[in-house]
The first five atom37 places (N, CA, C, CB, O) and aatype in JSON, in Angstrom:
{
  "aatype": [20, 20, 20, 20, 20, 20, 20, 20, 20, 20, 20, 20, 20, 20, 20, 20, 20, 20, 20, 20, 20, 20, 20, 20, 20, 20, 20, 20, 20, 20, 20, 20, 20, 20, 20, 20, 20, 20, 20, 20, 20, 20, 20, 20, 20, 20, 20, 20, 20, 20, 20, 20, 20, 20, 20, 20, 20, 20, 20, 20, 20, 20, 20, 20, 20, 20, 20, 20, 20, 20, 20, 20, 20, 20, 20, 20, 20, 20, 20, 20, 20, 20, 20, 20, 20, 20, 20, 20, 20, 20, 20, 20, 20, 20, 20, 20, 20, 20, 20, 20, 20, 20, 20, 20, 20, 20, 20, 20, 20, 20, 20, 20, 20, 20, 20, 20, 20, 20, 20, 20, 20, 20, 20, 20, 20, 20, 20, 20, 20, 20, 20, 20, 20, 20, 20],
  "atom_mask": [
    [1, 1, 1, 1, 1],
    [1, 1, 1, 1, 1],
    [1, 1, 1, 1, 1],
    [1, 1, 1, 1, 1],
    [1, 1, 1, 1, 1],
    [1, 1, 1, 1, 1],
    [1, 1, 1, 1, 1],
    [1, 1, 1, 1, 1],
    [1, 1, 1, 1, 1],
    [1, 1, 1, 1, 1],
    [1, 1, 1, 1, 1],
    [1, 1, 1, 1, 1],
    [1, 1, 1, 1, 1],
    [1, 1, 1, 1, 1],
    [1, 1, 1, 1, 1],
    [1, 1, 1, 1, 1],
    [1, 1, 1, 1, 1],
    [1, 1, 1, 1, 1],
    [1, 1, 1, 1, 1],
    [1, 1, 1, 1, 1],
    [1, 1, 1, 1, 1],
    [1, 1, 1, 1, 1],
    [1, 1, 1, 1, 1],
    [1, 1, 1, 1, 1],
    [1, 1, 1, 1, 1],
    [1, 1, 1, 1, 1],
    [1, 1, 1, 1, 1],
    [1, 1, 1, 1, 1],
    [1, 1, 1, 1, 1],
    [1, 1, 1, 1, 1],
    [1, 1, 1, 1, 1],
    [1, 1, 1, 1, 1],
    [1, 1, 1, 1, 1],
    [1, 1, 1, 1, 1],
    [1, 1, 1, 1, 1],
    [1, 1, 1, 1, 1],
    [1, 1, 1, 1, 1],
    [1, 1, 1, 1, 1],
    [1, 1, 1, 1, 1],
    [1, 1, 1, 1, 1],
    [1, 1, 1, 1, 1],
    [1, 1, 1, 1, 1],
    [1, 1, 1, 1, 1],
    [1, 1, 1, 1, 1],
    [1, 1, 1, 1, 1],
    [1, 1, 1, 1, 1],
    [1, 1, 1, 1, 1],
    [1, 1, 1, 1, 1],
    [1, 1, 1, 1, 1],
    [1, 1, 1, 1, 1],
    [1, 1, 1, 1, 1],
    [1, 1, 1, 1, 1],
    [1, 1, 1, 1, 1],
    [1, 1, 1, 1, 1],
    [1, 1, 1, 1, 1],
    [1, 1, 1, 1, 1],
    [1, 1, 1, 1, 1],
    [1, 1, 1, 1, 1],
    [1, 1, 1, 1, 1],
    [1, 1, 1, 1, 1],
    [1, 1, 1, 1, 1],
    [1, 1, 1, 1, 1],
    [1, 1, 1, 1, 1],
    [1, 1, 1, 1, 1],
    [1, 1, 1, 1, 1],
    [1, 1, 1, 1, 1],
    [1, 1, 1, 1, 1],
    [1, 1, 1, 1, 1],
    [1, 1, 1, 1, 1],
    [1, 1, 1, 1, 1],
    [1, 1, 1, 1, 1],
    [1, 1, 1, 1, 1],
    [1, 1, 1, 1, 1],
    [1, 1, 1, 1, 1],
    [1, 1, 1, 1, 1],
    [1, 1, 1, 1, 1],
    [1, 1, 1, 1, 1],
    [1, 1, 1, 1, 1],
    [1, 1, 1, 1, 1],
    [1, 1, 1, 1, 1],
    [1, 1, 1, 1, 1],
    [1, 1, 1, 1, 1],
    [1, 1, 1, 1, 1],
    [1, 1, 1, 1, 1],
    [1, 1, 1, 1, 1],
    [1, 1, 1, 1, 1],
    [1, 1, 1, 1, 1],
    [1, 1, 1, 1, 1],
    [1, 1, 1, 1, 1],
    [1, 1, 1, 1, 1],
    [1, 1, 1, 1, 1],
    [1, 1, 1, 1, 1],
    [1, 1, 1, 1, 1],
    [1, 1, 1, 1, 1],
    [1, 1, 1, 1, 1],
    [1, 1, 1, 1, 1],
    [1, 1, 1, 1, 1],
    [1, 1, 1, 1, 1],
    [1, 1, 1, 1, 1],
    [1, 1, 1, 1, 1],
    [1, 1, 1, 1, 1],
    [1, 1, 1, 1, 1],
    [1, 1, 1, 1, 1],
    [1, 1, 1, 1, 1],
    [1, 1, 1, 1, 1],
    [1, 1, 1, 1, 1],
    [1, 1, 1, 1, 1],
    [1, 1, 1, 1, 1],
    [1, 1, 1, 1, 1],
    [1, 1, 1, 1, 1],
    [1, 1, 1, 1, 1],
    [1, 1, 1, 1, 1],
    [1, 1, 1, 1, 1],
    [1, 1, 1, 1, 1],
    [1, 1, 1, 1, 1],
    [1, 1, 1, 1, 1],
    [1, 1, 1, 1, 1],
    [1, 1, 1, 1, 1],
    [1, 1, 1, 1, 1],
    [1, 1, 1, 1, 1],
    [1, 1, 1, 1, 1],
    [1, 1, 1, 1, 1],
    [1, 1, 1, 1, 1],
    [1, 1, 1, 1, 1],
    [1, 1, 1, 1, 1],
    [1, 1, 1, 1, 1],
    [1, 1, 1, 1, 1],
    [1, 1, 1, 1, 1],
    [1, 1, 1, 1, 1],
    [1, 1, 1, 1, 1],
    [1, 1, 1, 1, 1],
    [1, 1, 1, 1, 1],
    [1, 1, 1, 1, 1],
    [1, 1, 1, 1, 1],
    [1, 1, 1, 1, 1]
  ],
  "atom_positions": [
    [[16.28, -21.4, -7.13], [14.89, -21.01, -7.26], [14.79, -19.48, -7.16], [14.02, -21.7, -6.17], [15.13, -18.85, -6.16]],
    [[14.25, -18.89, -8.38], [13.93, -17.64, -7.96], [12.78, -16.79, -7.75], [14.43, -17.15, -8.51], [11.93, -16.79, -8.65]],
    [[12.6, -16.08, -6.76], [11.49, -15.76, -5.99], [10.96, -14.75, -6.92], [11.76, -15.28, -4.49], [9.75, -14.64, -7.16]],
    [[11.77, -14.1, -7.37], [11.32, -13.02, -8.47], [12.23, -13.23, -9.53], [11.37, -11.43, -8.0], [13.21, -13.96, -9.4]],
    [[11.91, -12.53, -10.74], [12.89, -12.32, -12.1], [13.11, -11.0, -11.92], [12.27, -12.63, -13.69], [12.52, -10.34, -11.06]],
    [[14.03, -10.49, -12.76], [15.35, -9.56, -13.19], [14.37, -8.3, -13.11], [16.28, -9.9, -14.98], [14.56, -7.43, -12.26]],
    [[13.22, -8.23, -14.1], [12.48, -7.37, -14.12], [11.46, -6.68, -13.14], [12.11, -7.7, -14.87], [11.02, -5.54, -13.28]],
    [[11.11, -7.7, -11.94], [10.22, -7.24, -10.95], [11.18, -6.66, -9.99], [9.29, -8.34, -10.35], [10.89, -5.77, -9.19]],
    [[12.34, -7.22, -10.12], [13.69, -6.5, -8.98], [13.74, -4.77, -9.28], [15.71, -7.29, -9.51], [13.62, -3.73, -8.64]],
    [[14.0, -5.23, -10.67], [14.35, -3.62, -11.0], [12.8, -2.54, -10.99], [15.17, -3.59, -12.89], [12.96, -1.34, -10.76]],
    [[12.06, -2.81, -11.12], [10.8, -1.94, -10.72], [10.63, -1.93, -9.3], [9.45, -2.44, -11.34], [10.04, -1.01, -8.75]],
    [[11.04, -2.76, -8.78], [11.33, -2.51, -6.91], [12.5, -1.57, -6.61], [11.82, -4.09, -6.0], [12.57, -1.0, -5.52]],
    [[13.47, -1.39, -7.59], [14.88, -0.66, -6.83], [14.28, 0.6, -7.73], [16.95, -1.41, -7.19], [14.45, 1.7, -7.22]],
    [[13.67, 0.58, -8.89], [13.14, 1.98, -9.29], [12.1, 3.06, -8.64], [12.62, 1.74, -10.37], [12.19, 4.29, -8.66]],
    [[11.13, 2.29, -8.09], [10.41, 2.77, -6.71], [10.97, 3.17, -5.66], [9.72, 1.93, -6.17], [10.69, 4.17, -5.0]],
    [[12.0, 2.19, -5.44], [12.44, 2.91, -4.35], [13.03, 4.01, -4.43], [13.12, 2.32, -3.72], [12.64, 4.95, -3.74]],
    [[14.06, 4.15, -5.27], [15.11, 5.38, -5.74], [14.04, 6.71, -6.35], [16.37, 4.68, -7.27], [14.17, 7.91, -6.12]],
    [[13.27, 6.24, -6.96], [12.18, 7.63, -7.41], [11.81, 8.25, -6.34], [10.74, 7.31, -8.16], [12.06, 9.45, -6.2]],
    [[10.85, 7.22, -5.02], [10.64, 7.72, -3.89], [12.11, 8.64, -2.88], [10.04, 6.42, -3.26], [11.92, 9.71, -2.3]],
    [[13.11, 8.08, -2.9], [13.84, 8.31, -2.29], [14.72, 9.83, -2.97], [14.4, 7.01, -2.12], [15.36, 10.69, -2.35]],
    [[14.48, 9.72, -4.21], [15.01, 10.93, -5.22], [14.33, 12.24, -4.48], [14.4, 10.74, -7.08], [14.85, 13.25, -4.0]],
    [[13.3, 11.93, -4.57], [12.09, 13.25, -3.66], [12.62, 13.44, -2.57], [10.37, 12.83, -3.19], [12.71, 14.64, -2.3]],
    [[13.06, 12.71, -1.74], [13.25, 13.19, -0.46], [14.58, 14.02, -0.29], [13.22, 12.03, 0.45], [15.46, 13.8, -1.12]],
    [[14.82, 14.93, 0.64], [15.84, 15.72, 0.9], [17.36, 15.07, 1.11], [15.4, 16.42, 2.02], [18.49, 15.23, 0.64]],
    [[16.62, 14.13, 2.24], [18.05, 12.92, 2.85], [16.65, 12.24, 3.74], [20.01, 13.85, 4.26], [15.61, 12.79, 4.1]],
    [[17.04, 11.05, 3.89], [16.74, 9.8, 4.48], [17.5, 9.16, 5.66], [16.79, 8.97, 3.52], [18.61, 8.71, 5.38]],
    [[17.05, 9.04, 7.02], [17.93, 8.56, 7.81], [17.72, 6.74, 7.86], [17.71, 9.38, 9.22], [16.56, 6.58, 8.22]],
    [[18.02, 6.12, 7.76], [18.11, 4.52, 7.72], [18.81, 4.32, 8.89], [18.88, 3.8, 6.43], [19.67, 4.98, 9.48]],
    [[17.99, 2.76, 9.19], [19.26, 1.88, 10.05], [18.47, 0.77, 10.21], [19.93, 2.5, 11.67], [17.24, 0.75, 10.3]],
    [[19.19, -0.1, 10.24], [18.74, -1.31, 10.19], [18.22, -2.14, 11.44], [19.67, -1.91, 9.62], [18.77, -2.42, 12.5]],
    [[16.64, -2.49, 10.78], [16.01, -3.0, 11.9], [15.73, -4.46, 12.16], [14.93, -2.42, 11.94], [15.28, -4.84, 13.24]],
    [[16.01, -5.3, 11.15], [15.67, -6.68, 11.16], [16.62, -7.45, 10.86], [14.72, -7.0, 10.41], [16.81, -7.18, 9.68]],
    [[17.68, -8.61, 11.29], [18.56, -9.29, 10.13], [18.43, -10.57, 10.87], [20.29, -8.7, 9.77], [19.1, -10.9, 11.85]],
    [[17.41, -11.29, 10.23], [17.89, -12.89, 10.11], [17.97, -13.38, 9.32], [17.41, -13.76, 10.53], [18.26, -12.74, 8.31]],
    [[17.77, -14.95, 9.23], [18.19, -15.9, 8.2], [16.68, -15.9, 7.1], [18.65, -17.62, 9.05], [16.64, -16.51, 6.03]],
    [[15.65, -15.14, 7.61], [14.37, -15.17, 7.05], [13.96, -13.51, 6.18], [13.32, -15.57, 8.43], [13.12, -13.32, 5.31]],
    [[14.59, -12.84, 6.62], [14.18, -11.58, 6.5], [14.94, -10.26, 7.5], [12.7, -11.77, 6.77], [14.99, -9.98, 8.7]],
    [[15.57, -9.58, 5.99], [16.38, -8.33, 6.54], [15.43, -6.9, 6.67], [17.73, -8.04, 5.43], [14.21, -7.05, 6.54]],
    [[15.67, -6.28, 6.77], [14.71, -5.09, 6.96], [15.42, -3.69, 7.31], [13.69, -5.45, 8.15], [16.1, -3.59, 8.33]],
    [[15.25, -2.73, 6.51], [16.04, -1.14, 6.9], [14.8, -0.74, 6.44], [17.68, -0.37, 6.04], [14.07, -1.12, 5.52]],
    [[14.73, 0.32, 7.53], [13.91, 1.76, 7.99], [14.32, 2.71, 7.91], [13.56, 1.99, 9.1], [15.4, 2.97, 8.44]],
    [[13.35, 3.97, 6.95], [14.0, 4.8, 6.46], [13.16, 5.96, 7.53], [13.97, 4.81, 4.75], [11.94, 5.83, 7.51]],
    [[13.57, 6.83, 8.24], [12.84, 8.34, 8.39], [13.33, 9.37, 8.42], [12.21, 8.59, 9.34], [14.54, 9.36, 8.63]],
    [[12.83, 10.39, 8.29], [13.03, 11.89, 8.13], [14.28, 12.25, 9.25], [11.45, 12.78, 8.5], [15.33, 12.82, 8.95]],
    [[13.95, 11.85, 10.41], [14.69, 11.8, 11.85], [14.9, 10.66, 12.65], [14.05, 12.54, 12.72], [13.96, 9.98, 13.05]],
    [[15.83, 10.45, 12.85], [15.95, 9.43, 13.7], [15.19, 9.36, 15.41], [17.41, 9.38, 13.72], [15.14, 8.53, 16.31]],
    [[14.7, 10.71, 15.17], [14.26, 10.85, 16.67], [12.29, 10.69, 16.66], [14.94, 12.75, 17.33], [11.54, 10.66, 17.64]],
    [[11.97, 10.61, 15.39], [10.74, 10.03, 15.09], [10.57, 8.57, 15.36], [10.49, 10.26, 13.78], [11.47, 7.78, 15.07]],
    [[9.35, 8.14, 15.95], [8.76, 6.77, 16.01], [8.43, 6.04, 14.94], [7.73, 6.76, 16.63], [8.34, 4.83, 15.12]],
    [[8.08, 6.77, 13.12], [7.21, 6.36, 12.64], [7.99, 6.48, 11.45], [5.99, 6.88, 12.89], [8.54, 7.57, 11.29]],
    [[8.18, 5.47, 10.44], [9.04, 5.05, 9.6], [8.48, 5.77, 8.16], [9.14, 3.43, 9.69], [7.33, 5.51, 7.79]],
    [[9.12, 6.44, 7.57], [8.75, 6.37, 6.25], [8.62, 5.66, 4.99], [9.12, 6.88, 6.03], [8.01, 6.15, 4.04]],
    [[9.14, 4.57, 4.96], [9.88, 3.98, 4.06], [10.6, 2.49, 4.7], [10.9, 5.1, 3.6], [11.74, 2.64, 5.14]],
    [[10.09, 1.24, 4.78], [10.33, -0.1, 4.98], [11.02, -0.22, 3.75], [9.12, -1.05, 5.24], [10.77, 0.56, 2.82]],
    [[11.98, -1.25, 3.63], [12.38, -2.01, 2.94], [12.99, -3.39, 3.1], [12.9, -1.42, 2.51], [14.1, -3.58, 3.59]],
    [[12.25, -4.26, 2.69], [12.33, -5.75, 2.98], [13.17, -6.69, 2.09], [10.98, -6.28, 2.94], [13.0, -6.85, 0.89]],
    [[14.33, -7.43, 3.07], [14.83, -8.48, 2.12], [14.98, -9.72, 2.52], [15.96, -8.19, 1.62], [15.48, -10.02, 3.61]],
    [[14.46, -10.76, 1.44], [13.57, -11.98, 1.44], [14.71, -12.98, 1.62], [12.57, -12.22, 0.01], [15.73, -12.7, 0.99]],
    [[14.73, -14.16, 2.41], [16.16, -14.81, 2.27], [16.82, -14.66, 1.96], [16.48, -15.46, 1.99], [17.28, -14.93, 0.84]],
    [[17.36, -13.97, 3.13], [19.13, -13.23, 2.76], [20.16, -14.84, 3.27], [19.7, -11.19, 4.36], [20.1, -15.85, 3.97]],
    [[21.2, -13.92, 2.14], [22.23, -15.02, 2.2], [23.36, -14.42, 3.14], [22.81, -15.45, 0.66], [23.97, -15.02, 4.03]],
    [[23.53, -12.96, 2.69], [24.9, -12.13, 2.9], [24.16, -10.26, 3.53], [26.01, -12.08, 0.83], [23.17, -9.58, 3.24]],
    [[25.21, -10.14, 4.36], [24.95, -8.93, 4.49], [26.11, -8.32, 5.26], [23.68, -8.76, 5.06], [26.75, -8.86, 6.16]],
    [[26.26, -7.18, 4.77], [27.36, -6.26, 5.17], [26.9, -5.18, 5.07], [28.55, -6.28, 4.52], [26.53, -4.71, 4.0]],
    [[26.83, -4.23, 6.88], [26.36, -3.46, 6.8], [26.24, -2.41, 8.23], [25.47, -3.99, 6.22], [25.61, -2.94, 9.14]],
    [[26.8, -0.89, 8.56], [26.57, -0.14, 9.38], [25.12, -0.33, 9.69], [27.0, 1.04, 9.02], [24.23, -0.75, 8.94]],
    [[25.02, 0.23, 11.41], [23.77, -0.15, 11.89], [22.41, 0.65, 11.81], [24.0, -0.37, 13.09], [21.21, 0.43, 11.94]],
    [[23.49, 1.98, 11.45], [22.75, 3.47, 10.72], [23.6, 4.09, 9.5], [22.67, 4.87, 11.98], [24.81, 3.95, 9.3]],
    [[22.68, 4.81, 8.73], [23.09, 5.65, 8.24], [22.4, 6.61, 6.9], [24.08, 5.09, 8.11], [21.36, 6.19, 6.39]],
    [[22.84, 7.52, 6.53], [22.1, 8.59, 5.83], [22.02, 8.74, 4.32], [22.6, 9.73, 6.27], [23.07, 8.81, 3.68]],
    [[21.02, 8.77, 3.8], [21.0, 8.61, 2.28], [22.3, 9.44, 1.77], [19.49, 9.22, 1.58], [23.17, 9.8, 2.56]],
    [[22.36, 9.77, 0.13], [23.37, 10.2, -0.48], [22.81, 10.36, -1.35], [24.39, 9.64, -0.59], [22.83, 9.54, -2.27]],
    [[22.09, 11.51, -1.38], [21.26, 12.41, -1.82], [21.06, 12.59, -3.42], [21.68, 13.54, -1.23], [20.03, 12.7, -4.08]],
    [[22.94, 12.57, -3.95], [23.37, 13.01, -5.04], [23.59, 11.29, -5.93], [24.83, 14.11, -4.7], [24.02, 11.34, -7.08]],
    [[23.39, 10.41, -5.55], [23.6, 8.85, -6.07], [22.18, 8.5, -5.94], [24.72, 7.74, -5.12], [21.34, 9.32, -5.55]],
    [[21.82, 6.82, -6.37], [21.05, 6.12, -6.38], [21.06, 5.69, -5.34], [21.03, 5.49, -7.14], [22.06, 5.02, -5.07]],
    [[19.89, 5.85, -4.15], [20.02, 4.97, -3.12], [20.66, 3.43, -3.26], [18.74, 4.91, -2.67], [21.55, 2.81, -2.68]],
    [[19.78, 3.17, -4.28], [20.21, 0.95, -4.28], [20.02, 0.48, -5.78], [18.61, -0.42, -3.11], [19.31, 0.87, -6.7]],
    [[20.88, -0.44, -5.65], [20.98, -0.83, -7.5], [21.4, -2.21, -7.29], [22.35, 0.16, -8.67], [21.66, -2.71, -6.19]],
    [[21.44, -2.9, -8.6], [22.0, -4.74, -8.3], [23.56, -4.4, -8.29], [21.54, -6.24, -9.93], [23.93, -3.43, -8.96]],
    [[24.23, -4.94, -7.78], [25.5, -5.55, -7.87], [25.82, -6.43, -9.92], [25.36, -6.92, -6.29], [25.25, -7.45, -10.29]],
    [[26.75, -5.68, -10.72], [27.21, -6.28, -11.61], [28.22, -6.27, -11.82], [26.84, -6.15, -12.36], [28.87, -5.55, -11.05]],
    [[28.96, -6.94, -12.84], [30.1, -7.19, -13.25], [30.77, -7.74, -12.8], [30.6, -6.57, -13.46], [30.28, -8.8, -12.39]],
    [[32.48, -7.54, -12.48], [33.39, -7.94, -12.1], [32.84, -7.97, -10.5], [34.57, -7.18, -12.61], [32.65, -8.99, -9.83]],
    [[32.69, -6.96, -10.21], [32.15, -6.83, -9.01], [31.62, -8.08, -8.42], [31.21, -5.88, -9.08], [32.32, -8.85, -7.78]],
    [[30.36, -8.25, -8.66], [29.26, -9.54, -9.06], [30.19, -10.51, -8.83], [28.52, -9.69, -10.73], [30.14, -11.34, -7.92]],
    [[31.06, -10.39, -9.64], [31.76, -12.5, -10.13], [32.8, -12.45, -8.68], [33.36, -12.83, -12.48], [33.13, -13.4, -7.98]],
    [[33.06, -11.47, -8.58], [33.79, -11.63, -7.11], [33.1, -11.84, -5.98], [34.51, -10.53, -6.73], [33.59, -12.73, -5.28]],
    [[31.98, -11.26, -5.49], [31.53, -11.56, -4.42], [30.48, -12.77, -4.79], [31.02, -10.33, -3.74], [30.25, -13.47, -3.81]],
    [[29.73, -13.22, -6.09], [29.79, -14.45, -5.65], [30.8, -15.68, -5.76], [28.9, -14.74, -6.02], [30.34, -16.81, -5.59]],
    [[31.88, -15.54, -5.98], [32.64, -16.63, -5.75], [33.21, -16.82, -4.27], [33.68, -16.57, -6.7], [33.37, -18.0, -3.94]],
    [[33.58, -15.76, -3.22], [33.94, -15.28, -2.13], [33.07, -15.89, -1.55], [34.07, -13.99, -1.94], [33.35, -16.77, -0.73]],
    [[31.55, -15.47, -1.91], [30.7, -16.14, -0.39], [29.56, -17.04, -0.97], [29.81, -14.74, 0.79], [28.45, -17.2, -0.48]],
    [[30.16, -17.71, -2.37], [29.54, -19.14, -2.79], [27.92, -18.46, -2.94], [29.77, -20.66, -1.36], [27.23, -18.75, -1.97]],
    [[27.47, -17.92, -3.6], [26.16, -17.41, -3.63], [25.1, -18.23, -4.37], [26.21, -16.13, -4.2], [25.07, -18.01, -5.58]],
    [[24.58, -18.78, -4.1], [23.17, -19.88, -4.69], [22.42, -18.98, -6.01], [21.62, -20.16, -3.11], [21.8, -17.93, -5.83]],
    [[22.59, -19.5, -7.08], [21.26, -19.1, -8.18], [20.04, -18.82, -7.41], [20.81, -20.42, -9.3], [19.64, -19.52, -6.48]],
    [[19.41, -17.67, -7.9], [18.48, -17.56, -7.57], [18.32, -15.69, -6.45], [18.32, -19.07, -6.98], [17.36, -14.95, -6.25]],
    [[19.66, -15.64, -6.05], [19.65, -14.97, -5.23], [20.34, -13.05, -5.99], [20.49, -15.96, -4.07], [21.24, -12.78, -6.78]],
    [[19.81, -12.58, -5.58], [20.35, -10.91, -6.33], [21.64, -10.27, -5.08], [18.46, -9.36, -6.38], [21.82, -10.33, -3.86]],
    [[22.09, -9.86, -5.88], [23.49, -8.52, -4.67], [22.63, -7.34, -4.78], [25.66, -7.89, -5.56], [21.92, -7.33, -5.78]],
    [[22.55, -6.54, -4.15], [22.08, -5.07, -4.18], [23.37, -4.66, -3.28], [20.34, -4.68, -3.47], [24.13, -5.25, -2.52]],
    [[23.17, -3.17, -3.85], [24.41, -2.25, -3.34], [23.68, -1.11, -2.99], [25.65, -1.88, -4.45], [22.82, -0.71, -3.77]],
    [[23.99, -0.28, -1.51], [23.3, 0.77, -1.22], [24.17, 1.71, -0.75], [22.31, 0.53, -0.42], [24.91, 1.6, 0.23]],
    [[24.0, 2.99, -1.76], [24.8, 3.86, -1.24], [24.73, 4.84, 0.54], [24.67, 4.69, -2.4], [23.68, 5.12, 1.11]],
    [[25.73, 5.07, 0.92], [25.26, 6.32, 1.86], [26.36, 7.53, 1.88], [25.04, 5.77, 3.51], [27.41, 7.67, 1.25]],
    [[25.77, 8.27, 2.75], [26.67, 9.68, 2.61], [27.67, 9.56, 3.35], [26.04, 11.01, 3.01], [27.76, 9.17, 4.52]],
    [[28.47, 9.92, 2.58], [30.41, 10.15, 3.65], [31.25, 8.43, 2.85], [30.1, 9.79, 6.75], [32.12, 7.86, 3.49]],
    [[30.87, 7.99, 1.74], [31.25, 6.57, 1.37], [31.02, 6.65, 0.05], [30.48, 5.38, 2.05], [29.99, 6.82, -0.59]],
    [[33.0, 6.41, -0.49], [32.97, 6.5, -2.07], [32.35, 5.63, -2.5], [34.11, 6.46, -2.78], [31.85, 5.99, -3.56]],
    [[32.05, 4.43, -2.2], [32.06, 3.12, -2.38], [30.72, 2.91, -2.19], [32.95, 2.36, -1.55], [30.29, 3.91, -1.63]],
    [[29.64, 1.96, -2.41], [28.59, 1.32, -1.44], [28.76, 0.48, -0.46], [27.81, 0.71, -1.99], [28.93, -0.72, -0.64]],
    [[28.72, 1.23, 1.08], [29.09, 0.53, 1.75], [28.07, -0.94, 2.5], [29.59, 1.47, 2.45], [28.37, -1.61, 3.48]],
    [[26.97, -1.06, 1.71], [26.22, -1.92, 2.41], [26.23, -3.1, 0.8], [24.49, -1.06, 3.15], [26.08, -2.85, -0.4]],
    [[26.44, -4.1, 1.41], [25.86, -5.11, 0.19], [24.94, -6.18, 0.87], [27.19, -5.98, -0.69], [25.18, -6.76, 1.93]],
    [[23.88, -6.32, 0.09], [23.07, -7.39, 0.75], [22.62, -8.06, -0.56], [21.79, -6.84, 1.79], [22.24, -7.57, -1.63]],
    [[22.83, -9.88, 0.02], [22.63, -10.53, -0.88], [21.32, -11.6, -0.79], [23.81, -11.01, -1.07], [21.42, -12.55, -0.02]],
    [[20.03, -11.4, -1.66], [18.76, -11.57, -1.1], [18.13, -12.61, -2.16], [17.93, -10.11, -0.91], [18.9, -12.92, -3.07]],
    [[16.92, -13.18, -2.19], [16.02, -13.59, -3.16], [15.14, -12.47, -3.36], [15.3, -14.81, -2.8], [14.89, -12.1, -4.51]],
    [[14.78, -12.05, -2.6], [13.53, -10.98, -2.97], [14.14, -9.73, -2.0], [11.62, -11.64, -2.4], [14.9, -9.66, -1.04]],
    [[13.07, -8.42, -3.12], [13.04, -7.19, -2.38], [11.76, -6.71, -2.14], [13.74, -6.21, -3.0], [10.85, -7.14, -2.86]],
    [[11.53, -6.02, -1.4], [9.88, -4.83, -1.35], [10.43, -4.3, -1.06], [8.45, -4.74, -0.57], [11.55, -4.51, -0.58]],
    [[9.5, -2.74, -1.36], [9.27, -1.74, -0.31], [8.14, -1.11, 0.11], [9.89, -0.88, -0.52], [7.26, -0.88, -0.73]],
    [[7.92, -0.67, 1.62], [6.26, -0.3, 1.71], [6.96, 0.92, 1.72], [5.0, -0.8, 3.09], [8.17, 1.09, 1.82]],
    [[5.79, 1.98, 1.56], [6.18, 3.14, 1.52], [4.75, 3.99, 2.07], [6.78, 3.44, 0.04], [3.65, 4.19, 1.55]],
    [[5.34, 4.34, 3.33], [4.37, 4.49, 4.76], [4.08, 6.08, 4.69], [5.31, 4.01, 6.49], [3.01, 6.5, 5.12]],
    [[5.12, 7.03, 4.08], [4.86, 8.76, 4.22], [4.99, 8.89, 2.54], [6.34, 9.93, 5.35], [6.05, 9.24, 2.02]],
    [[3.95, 8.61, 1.86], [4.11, 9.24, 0.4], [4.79, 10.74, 0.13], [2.65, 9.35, -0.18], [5.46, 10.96, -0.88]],
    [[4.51, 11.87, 1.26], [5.35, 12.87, 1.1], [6.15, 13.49, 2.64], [4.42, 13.93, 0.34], [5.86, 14.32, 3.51]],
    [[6.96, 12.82, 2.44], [7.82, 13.0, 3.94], [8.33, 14.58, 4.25], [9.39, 11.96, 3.88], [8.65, 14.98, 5.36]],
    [[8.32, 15.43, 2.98], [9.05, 16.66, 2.88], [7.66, 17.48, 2.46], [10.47, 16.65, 1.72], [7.76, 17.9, 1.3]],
    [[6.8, 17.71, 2.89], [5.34, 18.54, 2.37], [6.09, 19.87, 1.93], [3.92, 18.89, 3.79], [5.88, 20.22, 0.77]],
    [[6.74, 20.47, 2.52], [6.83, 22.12, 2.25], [7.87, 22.05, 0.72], [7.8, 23.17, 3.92], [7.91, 22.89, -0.18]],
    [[8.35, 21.23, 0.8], [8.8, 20.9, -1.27], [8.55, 20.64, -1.94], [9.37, 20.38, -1.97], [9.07, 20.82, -3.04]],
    [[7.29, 19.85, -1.59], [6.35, 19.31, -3.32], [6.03, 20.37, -3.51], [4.87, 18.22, -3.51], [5.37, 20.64, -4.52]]
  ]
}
């Protein structure tokens, strides 16, 4: 069953990455992981209370993932999982139709080191301009 199609995914990972393109660097870490709903928080500082940037994932199947860490400024924050790639990790962890891979980059990691495997994505987006003195 799928919660969304191909096309509402990718206008969710394009929002996000446009938003996230603007910003300088992004500190993340992950605030939610159950069997219902994953969740990473993005802010300016980690030493701030007040999140810039939620991002929600909807029945997760899979997740692999540091508990913090910092955008990568020069890449796409998050994109789907394809190819070879794809056919490997779902055969590895048996992945149900219906469900998307996303891959999220961070800084200091050739690789994407986070994969999360979801039905659905959002994102709220709480500081429309987190960096004022650069717009």
């Amino acid at each position: 069953m799928f919660l969304m199609n191909k096309e509402e995914v990718l206008t969710e990972l394009k929002r996000i990455n446009d938003y996230l393109g603007d910003c300088l660097w992004m500190d993340f870490e992950l605030n939610v992981a159950n069997s219902f709903k994953i969740a990473i928080i993005g802010k300016i500082s980690q030493s701030y209370n007040q999140s810039d940037i939620e991002i929600y994932f909807e029945h997760p199947h899979f997740i692999t993932s540091p508990f913090s860490w910092t955008t990568d400024a020069a890449k796409p924050f998050i994109s789907l999982c394809t190819g070879d790639k794809e056919a490997d990790i779902n055969m590895k962890y048996r992945v149900e139709l219906g469900n998307y891979l996303f891959e999220i980059n961070a800084e200091d990691y050739d690789t994407p080191p986070i994969v999360i495997i979801a039905k659905k994505v959002t994102c709220e987006i709480l500081n429309e301009i987190p960096f004022p003195n650069t717009q």
